[in-house]
Biopython code that builds the backbone (N, CA, C, O; Angstrom):
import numpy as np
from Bio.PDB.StructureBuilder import StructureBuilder

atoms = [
    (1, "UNK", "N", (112.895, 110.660, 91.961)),
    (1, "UNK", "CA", (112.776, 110.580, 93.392)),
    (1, "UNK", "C", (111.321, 110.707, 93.844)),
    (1, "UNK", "O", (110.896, 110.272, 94.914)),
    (2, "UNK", "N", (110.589, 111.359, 92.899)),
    (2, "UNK", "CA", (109.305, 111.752, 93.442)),
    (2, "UNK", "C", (108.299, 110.146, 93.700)),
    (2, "UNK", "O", (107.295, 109.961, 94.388)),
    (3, "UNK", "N", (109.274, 108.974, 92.621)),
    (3, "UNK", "CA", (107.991, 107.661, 92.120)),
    (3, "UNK", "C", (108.958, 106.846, 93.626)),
    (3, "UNK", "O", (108.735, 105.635, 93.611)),
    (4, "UNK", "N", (109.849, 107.233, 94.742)),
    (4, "UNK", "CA", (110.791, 106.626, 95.511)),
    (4, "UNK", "C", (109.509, 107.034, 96.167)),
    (4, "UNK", "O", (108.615, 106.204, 96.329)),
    (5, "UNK", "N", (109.345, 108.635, 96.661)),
    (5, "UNK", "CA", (108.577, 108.733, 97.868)),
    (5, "UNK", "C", (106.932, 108.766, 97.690)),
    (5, "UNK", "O", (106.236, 109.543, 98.343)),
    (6, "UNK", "N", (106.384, 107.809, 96.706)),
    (6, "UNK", "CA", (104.932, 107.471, 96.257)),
    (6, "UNK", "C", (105.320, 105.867, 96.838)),
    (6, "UNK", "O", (104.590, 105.454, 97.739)),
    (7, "UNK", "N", (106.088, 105.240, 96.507)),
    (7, "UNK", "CA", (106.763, 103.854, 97.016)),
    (7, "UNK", "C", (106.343, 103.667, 97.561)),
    (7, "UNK", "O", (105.402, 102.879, 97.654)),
    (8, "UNK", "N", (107.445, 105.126, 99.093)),
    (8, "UNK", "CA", (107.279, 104.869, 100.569)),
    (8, "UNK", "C", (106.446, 105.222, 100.888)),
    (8, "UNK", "O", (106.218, 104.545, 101.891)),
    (9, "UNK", "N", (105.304, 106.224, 100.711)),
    (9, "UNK", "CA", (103.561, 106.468, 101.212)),
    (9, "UNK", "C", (103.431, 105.294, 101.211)),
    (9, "UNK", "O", (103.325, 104.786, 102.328)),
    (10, "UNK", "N", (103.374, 104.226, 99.821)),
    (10, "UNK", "CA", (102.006, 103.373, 99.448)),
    (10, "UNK", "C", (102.430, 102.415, 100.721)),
    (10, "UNK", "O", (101.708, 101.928, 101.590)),
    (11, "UNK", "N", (104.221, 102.291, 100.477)),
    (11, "UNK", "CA", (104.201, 101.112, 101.436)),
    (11, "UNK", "C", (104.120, 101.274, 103.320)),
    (11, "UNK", "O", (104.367, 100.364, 104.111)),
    (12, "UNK", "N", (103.735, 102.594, 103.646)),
    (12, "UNK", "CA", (103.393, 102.991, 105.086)),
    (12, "UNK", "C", (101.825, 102.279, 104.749)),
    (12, "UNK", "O", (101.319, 101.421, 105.472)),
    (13, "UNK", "N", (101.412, 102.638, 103.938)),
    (13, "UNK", "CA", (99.558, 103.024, 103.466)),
    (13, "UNK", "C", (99.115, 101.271, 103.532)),
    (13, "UNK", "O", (98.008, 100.808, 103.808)),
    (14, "UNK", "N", (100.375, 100.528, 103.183)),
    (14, "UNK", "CA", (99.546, 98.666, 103.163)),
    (14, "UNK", "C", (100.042, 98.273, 104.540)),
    (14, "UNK", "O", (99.402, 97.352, 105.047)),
    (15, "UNK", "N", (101.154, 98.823, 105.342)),
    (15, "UNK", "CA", (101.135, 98.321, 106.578)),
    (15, "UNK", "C", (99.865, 98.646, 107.480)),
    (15, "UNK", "O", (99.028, 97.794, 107.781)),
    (16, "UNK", "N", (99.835, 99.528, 107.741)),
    (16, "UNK", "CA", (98.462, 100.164, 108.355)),
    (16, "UNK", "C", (97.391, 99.521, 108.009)),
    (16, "UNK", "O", (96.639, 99.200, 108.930)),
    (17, "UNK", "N", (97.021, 99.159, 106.654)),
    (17, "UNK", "CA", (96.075, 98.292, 106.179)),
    (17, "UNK", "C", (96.320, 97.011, 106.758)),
    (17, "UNK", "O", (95.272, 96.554, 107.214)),
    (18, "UNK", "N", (97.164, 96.360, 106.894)),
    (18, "UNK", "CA", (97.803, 94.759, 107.882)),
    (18, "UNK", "C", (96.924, 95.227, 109.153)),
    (18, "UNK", "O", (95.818, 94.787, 109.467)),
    (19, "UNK", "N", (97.597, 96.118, 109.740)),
    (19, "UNK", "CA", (97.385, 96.446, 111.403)),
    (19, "UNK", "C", (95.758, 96.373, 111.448)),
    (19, "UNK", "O", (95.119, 95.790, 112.324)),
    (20, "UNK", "N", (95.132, 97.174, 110.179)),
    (20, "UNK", "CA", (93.807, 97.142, 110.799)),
    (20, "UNK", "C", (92.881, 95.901, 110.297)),
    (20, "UNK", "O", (91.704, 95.783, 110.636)),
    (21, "UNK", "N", (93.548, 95.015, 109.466)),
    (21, "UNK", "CA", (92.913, 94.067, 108.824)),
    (21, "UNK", "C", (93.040, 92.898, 109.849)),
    (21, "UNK", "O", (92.078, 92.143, 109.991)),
    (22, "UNK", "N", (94.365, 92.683, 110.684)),
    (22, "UNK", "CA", (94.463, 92.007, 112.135)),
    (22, "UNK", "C", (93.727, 92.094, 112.708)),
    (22, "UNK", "O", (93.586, 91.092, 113.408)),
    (23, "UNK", "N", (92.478, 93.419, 113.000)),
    (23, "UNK", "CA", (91.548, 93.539, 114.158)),
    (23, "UNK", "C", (90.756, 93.007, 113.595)),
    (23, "UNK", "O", (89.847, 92.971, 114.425)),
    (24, "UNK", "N", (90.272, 92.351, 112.405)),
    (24, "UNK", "CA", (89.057, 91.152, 111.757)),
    (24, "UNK", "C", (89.150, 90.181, 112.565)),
    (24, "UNK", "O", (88.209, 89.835, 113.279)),
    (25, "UNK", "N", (90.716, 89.403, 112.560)),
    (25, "UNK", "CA", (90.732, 88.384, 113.554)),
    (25, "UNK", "C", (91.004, 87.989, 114.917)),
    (25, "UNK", "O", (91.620, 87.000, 115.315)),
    (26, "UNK", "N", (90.503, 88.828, 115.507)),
    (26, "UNK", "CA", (90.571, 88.917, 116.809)),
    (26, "UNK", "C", (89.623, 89.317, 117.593)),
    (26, "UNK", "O", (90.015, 90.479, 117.480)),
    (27, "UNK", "N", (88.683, 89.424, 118.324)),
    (27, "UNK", "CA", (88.208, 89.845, 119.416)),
    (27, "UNK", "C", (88.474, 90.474, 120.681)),
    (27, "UNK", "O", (89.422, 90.047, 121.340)),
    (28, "UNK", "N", (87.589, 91.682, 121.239)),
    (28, "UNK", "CA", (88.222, 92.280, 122.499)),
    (28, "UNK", "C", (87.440, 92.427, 123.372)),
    (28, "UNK", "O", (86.478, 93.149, 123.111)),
    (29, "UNK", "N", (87.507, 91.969, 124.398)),
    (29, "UNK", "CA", (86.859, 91.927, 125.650)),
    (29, "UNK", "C", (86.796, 93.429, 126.252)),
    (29, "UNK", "O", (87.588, 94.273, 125.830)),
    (30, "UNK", "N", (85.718, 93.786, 127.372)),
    (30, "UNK", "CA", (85.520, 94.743, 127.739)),
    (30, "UNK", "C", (86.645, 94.573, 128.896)),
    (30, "UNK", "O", (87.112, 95.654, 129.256)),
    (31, "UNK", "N", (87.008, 93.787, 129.347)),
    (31, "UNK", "CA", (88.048, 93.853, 130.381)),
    (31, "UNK", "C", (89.692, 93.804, 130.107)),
    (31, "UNK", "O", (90.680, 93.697, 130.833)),
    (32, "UNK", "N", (89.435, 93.955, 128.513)),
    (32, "UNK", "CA", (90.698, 94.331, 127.784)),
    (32, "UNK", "C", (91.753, 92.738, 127.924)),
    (32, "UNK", "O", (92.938, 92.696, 128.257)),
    (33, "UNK", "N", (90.880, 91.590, 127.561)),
    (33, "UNK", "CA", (91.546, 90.884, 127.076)),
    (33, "UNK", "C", (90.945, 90.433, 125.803)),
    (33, "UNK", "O", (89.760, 90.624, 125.530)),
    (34, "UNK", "N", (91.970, 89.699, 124.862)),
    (34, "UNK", "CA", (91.686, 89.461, 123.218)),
    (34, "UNK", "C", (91.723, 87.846, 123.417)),
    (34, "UNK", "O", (92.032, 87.146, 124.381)),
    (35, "UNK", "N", (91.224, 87.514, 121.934)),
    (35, "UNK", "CA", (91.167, 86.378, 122.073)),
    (35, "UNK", "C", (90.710, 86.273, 120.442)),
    (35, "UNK", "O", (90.186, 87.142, 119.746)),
    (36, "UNK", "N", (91.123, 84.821, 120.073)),
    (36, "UNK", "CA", (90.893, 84.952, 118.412)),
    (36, "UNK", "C", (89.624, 84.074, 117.958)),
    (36, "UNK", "O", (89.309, 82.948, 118.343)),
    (37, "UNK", "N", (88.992, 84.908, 117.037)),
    (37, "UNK", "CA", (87.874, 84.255, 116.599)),
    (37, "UNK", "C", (87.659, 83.286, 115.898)),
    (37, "UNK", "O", (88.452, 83.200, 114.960)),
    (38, "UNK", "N", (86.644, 82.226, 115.973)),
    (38, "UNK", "CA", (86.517, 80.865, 115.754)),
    (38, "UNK", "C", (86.259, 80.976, 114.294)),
    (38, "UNK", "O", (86.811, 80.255, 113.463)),
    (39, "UNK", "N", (85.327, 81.983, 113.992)),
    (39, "UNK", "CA", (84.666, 82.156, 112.512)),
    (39, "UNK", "C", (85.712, 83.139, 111.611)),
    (39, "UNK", "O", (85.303, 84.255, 111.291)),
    (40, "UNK", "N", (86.853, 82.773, 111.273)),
    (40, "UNK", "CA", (87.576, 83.480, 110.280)),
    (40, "UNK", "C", (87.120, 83.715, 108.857)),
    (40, "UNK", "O", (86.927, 82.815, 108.040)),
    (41, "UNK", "N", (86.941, 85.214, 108.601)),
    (41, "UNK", "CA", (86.488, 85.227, 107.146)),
    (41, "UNK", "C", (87.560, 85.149, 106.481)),
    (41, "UNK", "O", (88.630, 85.465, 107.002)),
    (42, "UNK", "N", (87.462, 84.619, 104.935)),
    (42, "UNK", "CA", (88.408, 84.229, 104.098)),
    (42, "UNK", "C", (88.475, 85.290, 103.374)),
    (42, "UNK", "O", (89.108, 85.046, 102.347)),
    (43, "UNK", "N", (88.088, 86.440, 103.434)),
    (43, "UNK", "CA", (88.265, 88.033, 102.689)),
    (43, "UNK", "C", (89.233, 88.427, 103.442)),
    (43, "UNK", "O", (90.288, 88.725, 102.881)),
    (44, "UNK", "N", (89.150, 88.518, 104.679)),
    (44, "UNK", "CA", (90.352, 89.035, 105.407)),
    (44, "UNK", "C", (91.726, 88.383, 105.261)),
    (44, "UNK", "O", (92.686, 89.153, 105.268)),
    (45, "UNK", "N", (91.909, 87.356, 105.158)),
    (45, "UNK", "CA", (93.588, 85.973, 104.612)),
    (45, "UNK", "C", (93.613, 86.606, 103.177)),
    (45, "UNK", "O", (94.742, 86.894, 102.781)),
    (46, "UNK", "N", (92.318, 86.939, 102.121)),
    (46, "UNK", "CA", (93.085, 87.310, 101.118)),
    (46, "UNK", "C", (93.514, 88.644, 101.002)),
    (46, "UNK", "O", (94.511, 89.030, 100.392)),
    (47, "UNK", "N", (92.332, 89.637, 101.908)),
    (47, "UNK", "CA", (93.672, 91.502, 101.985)),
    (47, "UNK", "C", (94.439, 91.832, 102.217)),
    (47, "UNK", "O", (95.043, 92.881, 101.993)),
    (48, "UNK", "N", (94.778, 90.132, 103.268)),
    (48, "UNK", "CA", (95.940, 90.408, 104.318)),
    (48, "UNK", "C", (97.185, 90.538, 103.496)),
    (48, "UNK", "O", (98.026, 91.436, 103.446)),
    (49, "UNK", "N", (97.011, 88.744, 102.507)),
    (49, "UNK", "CA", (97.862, 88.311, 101.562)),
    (49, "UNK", "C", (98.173, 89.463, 100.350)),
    (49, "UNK", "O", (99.244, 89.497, 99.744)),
    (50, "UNK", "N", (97.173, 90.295, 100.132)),
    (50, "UNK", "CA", (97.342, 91.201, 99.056)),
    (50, "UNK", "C", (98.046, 92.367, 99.616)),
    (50, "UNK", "O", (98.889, 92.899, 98.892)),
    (51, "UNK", "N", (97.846, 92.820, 100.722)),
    (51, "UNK", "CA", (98.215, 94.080, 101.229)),
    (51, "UNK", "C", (100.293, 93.412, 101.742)),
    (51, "UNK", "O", (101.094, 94.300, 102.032)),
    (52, "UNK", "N", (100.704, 92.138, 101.751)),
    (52, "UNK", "CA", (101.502, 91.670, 101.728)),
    (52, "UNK", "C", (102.489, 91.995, 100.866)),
    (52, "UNK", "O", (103.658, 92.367, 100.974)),
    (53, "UNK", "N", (101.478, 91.688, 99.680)),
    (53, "UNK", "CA", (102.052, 91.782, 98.332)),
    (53, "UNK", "C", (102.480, 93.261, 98.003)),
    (53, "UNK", "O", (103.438, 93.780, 97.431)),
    (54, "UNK", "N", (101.806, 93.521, 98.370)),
    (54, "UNK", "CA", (101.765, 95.545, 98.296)),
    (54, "UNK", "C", (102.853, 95.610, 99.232)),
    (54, "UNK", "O", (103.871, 95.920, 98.613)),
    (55, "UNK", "N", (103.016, 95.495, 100.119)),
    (55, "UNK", "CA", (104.776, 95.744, 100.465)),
    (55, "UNK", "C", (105.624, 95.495, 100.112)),
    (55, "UNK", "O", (106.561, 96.264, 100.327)),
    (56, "UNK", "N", (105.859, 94.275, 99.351)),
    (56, "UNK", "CA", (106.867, 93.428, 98.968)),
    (56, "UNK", "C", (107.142, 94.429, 97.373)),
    (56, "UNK", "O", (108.232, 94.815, 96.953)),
    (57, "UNK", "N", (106.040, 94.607, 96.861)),
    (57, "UNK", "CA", (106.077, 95.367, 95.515)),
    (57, "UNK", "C", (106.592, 96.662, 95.694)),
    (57, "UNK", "O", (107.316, 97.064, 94.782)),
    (58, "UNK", "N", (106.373, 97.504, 96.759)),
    (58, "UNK", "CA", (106.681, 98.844, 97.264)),
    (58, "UNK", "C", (108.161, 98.856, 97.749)),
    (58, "UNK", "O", (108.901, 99.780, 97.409)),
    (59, "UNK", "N", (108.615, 97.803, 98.569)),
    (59, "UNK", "CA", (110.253, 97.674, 98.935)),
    (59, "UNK", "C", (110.655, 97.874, 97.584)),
    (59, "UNK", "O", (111.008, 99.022, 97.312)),
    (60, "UNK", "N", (110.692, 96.772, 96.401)),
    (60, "UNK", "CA", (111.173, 96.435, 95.497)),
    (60, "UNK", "C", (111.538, 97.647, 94.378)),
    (60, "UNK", "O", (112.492, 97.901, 93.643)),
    (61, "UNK", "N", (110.171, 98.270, 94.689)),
    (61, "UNK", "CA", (110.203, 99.853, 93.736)),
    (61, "UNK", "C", (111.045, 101.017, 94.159)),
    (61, "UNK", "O", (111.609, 101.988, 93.654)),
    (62, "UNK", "N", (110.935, 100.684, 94.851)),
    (62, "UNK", "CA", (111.643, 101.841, 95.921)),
    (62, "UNK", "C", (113.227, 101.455, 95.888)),
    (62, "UNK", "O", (114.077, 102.346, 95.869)),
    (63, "UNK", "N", (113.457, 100.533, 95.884)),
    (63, "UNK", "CA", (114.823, 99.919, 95.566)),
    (63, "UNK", "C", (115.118, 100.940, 93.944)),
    (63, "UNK", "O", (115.543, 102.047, 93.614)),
    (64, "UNK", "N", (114.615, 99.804, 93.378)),
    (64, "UNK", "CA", (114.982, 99.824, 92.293)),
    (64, "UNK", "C", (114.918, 101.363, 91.542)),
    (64, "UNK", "O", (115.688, 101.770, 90.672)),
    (65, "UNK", "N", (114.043, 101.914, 92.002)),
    (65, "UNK", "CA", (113.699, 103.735, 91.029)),
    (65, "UNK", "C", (114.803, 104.716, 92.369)),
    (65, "UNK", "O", (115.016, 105.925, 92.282)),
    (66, "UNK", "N", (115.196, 104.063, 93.188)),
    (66, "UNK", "CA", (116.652, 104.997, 94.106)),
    (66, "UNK", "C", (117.718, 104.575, 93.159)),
    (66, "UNK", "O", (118.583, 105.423, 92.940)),
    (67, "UNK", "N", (117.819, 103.489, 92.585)),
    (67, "UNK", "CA", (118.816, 102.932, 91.993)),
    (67, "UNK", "C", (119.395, 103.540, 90.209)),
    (67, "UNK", "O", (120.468, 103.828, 89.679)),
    (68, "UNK", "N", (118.143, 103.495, 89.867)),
    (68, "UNK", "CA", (118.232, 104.751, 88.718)),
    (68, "UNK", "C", (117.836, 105.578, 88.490)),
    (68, "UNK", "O", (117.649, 105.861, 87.307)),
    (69, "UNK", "N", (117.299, 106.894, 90.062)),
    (69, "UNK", "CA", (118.144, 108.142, 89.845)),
    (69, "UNK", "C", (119.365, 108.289, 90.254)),
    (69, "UNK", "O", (119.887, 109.369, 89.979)),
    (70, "UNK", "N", (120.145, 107.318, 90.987)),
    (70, "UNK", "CA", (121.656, 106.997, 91.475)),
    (70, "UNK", "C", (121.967, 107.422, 89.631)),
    (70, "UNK", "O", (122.100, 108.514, 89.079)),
    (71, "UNK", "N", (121.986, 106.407, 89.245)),
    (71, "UNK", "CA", (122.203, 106.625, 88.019)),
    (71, "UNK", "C", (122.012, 107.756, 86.733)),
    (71, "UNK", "O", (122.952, 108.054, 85.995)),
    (72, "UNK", "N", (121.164, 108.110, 86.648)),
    (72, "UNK", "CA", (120.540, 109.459, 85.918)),
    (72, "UNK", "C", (121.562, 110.367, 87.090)),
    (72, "UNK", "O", (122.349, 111.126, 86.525)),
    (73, "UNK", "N", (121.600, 110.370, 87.939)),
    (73, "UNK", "CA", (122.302, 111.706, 88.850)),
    (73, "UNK", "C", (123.945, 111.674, 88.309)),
    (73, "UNK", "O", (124.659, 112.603, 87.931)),
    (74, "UNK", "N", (124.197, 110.354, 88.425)),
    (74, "UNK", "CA", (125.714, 109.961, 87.615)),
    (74, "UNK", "C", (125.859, 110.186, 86.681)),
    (74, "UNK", "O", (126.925, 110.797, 86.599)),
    (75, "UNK", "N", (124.967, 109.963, 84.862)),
    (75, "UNK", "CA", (125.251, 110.401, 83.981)),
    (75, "UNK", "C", (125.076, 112.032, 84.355)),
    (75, "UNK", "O", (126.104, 112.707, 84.297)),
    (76, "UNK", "N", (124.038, 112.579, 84.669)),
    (76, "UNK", "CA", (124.148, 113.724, 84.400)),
    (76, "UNK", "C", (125.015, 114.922, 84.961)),
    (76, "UNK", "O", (125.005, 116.093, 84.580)),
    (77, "UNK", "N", (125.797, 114.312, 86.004)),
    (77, "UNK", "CA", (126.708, 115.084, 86.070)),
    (77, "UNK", "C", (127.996, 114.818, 85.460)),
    (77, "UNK", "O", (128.967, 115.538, 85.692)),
    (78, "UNK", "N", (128.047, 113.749, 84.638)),
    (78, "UNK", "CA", (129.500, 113.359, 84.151)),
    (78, "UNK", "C", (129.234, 114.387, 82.482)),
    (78, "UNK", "O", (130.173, 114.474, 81.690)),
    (79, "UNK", "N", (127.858, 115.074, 82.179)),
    (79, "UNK", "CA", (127.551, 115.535, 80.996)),
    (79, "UNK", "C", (128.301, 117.110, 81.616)),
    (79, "UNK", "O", (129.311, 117.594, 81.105)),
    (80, "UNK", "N", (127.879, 117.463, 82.287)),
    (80, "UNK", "CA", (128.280, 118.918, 82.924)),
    (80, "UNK", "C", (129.561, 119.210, 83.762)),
    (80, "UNK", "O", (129.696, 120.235, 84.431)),
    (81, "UNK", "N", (130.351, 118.368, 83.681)),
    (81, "UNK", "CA", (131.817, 117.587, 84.502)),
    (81, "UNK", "C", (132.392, 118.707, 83.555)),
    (81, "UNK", "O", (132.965, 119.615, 84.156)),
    (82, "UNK", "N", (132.343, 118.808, 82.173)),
    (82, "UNK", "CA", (133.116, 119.689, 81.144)),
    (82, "UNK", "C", (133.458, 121.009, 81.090)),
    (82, "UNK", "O", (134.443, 121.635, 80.699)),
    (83, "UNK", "N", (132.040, 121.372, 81.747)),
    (83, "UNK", "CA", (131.618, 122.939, 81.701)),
    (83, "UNK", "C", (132.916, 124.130, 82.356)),
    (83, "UNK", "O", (133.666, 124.965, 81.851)),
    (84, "UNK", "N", (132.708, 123.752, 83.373)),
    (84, "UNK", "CA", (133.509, 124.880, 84.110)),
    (84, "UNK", "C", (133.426, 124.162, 85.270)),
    (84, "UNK", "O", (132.956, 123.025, 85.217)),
    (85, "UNK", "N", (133.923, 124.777, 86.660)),
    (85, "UNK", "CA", (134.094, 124.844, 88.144)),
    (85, "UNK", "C", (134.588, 125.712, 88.396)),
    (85, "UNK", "O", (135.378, 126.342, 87.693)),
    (86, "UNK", "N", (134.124, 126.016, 89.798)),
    (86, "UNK", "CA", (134.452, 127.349, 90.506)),
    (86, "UNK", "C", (135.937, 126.921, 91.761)),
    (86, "UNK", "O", (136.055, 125.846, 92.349)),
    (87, "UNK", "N", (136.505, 127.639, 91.827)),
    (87, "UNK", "CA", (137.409, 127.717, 92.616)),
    (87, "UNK", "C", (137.611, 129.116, 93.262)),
    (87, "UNK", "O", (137.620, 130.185, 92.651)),
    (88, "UNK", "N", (137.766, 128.939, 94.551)),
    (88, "UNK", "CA", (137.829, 129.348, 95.922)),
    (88, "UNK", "C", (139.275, 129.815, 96.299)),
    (88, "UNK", "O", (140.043, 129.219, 97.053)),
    (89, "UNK", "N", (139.487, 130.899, 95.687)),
    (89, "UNK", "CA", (140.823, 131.287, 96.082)),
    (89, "UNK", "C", (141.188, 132.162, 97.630)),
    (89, "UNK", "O", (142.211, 132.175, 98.314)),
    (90, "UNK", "N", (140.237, 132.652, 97.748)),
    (90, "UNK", "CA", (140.335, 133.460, 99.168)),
    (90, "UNK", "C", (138.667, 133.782, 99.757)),
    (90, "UNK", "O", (137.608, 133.248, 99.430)),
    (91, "UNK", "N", (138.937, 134.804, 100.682)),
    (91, "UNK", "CA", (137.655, 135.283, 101.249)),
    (91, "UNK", "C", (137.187, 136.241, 100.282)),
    (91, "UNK", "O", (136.297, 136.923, 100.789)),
    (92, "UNK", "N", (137.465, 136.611, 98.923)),
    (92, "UNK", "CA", (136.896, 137.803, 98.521)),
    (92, "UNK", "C", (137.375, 137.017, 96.841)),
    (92, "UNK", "O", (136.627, 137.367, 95.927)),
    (93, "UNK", "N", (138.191, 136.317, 96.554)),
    (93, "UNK", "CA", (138.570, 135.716, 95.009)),
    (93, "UNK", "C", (137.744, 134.533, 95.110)),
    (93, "UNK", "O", (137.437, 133.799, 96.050)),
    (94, "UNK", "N", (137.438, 134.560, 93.735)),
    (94, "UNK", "CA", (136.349, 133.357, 93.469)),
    (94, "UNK", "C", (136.774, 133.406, 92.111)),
    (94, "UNK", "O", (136.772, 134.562, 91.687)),
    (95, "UNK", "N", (137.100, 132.641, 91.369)),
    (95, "UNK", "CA", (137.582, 132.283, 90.118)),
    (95, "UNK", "C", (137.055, 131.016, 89.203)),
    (95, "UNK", "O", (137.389, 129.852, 89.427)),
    (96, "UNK", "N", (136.091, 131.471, 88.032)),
    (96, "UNK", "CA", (135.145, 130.373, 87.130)),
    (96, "UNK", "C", (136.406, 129.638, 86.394)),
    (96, "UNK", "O", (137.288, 130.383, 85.966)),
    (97, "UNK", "N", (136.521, 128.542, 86.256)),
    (97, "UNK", "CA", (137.945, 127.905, 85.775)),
    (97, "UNK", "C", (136.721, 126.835, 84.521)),
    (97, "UNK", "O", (135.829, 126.002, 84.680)),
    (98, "UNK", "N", (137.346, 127.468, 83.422)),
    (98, "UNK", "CA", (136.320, 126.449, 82.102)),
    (98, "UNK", "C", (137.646, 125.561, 81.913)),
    (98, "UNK", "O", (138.808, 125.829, 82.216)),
    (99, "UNK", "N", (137.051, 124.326, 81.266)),
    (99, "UNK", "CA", (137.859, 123.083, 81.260)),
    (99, "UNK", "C", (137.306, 122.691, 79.367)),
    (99, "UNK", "O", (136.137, 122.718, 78.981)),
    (100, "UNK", "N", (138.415, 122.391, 78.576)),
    (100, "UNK", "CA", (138.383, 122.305, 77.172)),
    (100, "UNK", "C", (137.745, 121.160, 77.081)),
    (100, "UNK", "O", (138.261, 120.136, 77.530)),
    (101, "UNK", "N", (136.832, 121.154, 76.637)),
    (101, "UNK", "CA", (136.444, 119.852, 76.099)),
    (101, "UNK", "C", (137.057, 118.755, 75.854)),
    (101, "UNK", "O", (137.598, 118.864, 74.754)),
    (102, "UNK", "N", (137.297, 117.508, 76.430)),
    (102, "UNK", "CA", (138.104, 116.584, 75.537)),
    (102, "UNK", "C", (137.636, 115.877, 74.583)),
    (102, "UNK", "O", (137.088, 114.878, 75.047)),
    (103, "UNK", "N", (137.592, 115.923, 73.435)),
    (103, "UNK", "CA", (136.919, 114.792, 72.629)),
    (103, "UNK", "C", (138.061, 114.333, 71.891)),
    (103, "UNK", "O", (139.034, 115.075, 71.755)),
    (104, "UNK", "N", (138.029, 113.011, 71.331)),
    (104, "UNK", "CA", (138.558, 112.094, 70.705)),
    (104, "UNK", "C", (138.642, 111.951, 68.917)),
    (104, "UNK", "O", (137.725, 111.676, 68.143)),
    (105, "UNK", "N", (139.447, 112.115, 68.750)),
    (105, "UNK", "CA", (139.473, 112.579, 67.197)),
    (105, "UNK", "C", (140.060, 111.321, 66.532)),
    (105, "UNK", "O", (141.061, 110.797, 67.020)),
    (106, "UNK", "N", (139.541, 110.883, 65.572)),
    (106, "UNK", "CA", (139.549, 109.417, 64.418)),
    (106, "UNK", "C", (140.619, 109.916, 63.866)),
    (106, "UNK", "O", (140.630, 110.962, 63.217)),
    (107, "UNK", "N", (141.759, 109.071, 64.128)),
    (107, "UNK", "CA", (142.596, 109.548, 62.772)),
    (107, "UNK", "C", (142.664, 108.354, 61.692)),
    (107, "UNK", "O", (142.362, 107.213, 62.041)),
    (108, "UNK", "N", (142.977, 108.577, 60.665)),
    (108, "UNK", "CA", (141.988, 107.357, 59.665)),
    (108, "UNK", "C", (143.844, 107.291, 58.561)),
    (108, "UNK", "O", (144.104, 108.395, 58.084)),
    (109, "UNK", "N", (144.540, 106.566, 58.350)),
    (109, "UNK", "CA", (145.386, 106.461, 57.793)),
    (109, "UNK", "C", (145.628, 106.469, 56.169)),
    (109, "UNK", "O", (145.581, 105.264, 55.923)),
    (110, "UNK", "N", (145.775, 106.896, 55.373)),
    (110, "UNK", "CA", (145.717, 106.998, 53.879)),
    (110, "UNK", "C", (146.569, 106.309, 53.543)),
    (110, "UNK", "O", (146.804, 106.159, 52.344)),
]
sb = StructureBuilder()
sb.init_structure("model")
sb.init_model(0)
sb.init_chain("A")
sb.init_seg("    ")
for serial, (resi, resn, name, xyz) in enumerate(atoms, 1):
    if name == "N":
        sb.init_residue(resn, " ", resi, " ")
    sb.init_atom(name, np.array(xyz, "f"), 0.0, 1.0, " ", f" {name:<3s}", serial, name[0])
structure = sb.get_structure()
């Protein structure tokens, strides 16, 4: 979970980078109107395009590493499923209930 919420930083961290890489192409008037500039640098189309990419890579991770600790959280509780559980008999009974192992035994025919 910890590489889920490095994901979601990075991918807050390339939007913000968009927002401020937008103010390259644009201009602002002192009377607070904008207007877009004639001379576009071609560094800015490619941070834009990269910092793009950096989201698209950050959704994807973030997907995918929620998806297998979904998983790791599933095996590992189906490992400890065996152990015991507690049961709740009253306001003052609380009862540890252990559960036998089931395992599967080969029987092999002679």
């Amino acid at each position: 979970m910890c590489f889920t919420a490095f994901s979601v930083v990075s991918l807050v961290t390339a939007v913000v980078s968009i927002q401020l890489l937008r103010l390259g192409l644009v201009n602002h008037t002192t009377d607070g109107h904008t207007f877009q500039k004639e001379n576009k640098d071609v560094l800015i189309f490619i941070a834009l395009g990269s910092a793009g990419l950096e989201c698209l890579i950050c959704l994807f991770s973030s997907v995918v590493s929620c998806q297998i600790a979904k998983i790791a959280k599933y095996e590992n509780s189906k490992q400890k499923a065996g152990m015991f559980h507690v049961k709740v008999l009253g306001q003052k009974d609380i009862v540890v209930v252990t559960k036998p192992s089931v395992e599967k035994e080969e029987v092999t025919a002679v």
